[in-house]
C-alpha positions in Angstrom: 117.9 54.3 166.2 119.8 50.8 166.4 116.4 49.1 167.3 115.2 46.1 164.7 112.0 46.0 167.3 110.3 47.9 170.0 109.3 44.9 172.6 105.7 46.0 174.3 105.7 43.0 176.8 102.7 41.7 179.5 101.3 45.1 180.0 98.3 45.0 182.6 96.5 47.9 183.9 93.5 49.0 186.1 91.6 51.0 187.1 89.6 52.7 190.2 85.5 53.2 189.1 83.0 55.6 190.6 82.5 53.3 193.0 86.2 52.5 194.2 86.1 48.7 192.2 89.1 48.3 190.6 88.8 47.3 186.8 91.2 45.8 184.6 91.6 47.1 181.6 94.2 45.1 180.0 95.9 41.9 181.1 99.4 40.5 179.6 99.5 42.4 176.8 102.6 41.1 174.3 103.3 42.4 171.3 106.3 44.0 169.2 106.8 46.6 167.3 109.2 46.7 164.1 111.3 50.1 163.0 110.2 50.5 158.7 107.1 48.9 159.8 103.8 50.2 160.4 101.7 48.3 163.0 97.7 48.6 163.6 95.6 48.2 166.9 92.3 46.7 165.3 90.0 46.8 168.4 86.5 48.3 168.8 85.3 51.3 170.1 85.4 51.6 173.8 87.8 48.5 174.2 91.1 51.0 175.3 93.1 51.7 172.1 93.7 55.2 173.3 94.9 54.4 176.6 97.1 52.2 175.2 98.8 54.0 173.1 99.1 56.8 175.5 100.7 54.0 178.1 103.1 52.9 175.6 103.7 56.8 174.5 104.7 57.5 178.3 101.9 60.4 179.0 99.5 57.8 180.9 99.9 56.8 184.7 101.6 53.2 185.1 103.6 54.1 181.1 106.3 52.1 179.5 110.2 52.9 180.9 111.6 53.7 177.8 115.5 55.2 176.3 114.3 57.0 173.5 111.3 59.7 172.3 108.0 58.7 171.5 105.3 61.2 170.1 101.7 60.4 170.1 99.1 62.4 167.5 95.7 62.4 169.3 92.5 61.8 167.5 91.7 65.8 167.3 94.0 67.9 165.3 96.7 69.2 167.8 97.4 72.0 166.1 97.4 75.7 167.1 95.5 77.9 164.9 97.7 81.4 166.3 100.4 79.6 164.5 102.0 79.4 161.1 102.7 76.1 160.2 106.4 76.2 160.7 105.5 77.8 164.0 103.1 75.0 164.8 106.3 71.9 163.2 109.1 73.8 165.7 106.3 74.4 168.7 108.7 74.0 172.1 111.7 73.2 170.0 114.5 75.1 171.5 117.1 74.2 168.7 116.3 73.2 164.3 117.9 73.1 161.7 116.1 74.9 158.7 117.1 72.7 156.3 115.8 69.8 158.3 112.7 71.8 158.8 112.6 72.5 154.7 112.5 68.7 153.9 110.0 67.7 156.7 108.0 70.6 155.5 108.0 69.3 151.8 108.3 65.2 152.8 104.4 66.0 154.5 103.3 67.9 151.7 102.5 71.5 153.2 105.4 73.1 150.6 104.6 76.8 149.8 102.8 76.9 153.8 105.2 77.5 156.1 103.6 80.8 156.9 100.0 79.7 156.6 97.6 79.8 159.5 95.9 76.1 160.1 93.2 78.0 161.7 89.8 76.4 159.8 91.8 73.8 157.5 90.6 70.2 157.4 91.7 67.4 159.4 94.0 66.1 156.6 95.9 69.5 156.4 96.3 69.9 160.6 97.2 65.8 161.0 100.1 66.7 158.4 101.2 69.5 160.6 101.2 66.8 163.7 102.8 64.3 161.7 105.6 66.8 160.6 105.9 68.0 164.0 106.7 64.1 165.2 109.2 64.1 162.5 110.9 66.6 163.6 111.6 65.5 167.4 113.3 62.3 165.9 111.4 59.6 168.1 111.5 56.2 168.2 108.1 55.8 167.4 105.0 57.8 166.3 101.8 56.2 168.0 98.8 57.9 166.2 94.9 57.4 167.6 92.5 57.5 164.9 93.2 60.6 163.8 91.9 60.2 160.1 89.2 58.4 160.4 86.5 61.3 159.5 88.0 62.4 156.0 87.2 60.2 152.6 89.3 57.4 151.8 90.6 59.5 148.9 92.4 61.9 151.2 92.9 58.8 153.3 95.0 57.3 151.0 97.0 59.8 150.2 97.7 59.6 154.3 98.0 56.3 154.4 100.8 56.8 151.8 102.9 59.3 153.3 102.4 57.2 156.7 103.6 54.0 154.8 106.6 56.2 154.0 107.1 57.5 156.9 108.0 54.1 158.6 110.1 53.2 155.5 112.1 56.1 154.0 112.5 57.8 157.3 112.7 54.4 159.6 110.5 55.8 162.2 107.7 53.0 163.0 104.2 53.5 163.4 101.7 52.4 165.3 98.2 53.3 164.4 94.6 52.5 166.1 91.3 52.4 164.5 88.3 50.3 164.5 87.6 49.8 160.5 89.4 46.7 159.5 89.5 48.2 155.8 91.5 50.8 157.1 94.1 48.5 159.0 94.3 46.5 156.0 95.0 49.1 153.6 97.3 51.1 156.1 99.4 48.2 158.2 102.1 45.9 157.7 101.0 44.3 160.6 97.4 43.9 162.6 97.2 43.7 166.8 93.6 42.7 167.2 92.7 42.9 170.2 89.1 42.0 171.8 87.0 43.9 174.1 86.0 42.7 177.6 88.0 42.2 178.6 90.9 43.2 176.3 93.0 40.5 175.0 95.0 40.2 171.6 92.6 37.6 169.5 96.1 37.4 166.3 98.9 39.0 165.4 98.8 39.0 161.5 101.2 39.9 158.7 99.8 42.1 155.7 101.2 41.4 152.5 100.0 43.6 149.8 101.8 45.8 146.9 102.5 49.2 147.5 100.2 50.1 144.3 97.0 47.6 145.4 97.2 49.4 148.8 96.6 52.7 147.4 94.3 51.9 144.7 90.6 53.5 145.8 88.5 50.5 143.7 90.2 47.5 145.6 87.8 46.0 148.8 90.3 44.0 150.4 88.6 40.0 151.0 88.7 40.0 155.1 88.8 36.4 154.6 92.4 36.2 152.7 93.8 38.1 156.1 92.1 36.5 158.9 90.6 33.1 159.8 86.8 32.4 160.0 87.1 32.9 164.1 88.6 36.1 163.8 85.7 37.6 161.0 82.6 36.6 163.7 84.6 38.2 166.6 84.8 41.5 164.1 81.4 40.9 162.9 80.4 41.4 166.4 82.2 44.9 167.2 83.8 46.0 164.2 82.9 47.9 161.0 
């Protein structure tokens, strides 16, 4: 990839209401990315984490000009049910490699599925399918909108972990939206939060945490050794 950072830099958008007001949505966003790194949007509900992430992931009006690939994993699993799994990993790939397709297969944990329908499968199962299938296009980033947040944290972790190495064994950096701050601690090497109304990034903060405390399912992370007693009452207003 070459990159040490992907720069997102004073991104503003509106948009056009029912009534033809324009609305801004976000103003002079700033923030960067780093490859081996997985970065969290910590925003509330309704405050435009999915929009941004499909801006920056190029598949939203007014997106990012970019060089290289970027794949985005919607919050609904994205796979297609009519499809084995390999089928769904390769979907509109023209050219692979089945040795590359092997190791994916077997880094996301769906070895001994390749010809498995996901038709009924859980969310964990399908998101690996996604995940492997981003993998597989060689971006420069994976943006990925919530797309966890209904299964237990004990298949959460697991996730969590193979995103984790994801952005370090494989280099490809994530960034990840959710509303739990539990979650972005656990998950993130680094935390965007951003307020609502109107949008506006509150911090920028670095998570520091052992691989094996991240993972463990007994540890509740102390909000107040990661963020400052101003930041907690703005979360304690809009966040979980």
């Amino acid at each position: 990839m070459g990159k040490k950072t992907i720069k997102i830099e004073s991104f503003s958008k509106n948009y056009s209401d029912a009534l033809g007001y324009t609305v801004q949505i976000f103003k002079g966003i700033s923030f960067d990315i780093e490859v081996g790194k997985v970065s969290t949007i910590l925003a509330p509900n309704g405050s435009g984490k999915s929009t941004l992430l499909k801006t920056i992931a190029g598949i939203e009006e007014d997106t990012f000009k970019t060089d290289g690939k970027r794949t985005f994993i919607p919050t609904k699993p994205s796979s297609f049910p009519w499809l084995n799994v390999s089928e769904n990993i390769t979907f509109n790939l023209k050219n692979f490699d089945d040795n590359v397709l092997k190791n994916i297969i077997k880094f996301v944990g769906l070895e001994g599925y390749e010809d498995h329908f996901p038709n009924n499968d859980s969310v964990g199962f399908r998101f690996r399918i996604s995940l492997a299938r981003a993998i597989i296009n060689d971006p420069e980033l994976i943006l990925i909108d919530e797309s966890i947040k209904t299964i237990s944290l004990k298949r959460k972790l697991d996730l969590y972990g193979l995103l984790r190495k994801v952005s370090s064994k494989k280099g490809i950096p994530i960034l990840y939206s959710t509303s739990s701050i539990s979650e972005a601690i656990r998950l993130s090497d680094k935390i965007i939060f951003i307020d609502q109304m109107p949008p506006k990034i509150v911090s920028t903060n670095t998570i520091l945490i052992d691989e094996e405390s991240r993972m463990d399912e007994k540890n509740n992370f102390n909000i107040s050794d990661y963020f400052t007693e101003k930041e907690i009452s703005i979360f304690s207003n809009s966040l979980i």
